[in-house]
C-alpha positions in Angstrom: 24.4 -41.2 69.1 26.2 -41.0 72.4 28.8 -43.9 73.6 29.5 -45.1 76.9 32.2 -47.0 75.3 34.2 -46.7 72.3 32.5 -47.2 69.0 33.0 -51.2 67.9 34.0 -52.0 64.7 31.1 -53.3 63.7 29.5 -49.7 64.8 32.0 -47.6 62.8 30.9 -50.0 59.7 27.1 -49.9 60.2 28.2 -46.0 60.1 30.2 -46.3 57.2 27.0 -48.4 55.1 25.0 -45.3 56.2 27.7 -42.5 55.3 28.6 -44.2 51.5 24.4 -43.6 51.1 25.0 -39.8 52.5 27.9 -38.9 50.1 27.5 -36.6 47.2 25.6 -37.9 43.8 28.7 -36.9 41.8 31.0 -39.4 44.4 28.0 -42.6 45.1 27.9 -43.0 41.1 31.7 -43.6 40.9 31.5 -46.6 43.6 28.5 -48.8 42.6 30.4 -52.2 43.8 33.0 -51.1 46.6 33.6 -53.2 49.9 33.9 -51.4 53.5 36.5 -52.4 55.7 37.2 -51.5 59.0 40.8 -52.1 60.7 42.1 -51.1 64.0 45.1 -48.9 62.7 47.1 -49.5 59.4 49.3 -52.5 59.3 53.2 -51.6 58.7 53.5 -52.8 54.9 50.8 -50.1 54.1 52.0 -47.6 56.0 55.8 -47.9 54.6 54.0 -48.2 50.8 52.6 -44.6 51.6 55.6 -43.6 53.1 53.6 -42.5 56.4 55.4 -42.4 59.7 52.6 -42.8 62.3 50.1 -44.5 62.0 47.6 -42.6 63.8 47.6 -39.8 60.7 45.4 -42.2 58.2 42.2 -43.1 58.8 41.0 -44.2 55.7 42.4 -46.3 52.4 41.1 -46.2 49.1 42.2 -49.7 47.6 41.5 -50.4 43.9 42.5 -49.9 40.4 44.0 -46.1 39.6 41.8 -44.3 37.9 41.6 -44.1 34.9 43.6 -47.7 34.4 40.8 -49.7 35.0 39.8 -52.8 31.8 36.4 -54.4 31.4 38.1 -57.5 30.1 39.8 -58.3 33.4 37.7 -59.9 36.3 38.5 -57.7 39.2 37.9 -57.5 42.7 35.7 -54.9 43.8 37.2 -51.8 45.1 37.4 -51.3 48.7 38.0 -48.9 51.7 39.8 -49.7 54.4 38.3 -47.1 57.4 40.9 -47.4 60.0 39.3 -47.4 63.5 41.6 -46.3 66.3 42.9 -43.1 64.6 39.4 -42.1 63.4 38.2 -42.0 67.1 41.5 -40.1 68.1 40.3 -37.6 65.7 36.6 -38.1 66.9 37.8 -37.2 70.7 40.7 -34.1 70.0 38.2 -32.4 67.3 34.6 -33.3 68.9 33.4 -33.6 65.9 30.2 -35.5 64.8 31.4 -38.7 64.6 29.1 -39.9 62.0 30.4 -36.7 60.0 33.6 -37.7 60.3 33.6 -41.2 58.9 31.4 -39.7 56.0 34.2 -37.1 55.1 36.8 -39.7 55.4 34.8 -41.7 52.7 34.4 -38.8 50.8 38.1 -37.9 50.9 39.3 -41.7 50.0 36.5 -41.7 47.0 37.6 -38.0 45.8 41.1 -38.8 46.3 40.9 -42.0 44.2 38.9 -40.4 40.9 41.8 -37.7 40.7 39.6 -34.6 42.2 41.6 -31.5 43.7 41.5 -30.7 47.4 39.4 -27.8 46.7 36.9 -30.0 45.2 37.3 -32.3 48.2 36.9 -30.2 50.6 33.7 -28.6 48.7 32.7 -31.9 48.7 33.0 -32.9 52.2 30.8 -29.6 53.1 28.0 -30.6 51.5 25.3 -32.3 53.6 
């Protein structure tokens, strides 16, 4: 798709919708109720909880339950990710890559990260298509 101005939010979550139904088998299974968010850039509480400096270095968030401490007797919210706009389209203009890509491989990396799987496994992950 080609933009003559920069992707809305809405745009970057009609992307997301379609990138959660691109990821990996082994990845969709593990999020059958997860929300999609999309923020401008990370707010400063979340970015002094992760102990990041800038906020243009995180473009996604994986907010839920740690894995593996999750309890069926406790009415929880359903997971979500937060896909953070503005440094996802820095990214999108200094790499030139796909942008659609790109938000997929951020899902996959916030999904991955959260279920405990190695970088290895990420980035074998984010390859496949």
């Amino acid at each position: 798709m080609v933009y003559s101005l920069p992707p809305a939010p809405e745009d970057l979550a009609e992307m997301a919708d379609r990138a959660l139904a691109a990821i990996p088998a082994l990845l969709r299974a593990r999020v059958r109720h997860i929300s999609i968010l999309v923020e401008e850039v990370a707010d400063d509480e979340t970015l002094e909880a992760l102990e990041i400096d800038n906020a243009w270095e995180l473009t996604g968030l994986y907010r839920g339950i740690p894995f593996g401490q999750a309890s069926g007797a406790i009415h929880q919210a359903p997971d979500t990710i937060i896909l953070y706009r503005e440094p996802i389209l820095l990214e999108w203009i200094e790499t030139g890559e796909d942008l659609f890509r790109l938000v997929r491989n951020v899902l996959v990396h916030e999904i991955a990260h959260h279920f405990g799987f190695s970088d290895a496994d990420i980035e074998r992950l984010e390859n496949e298509h």
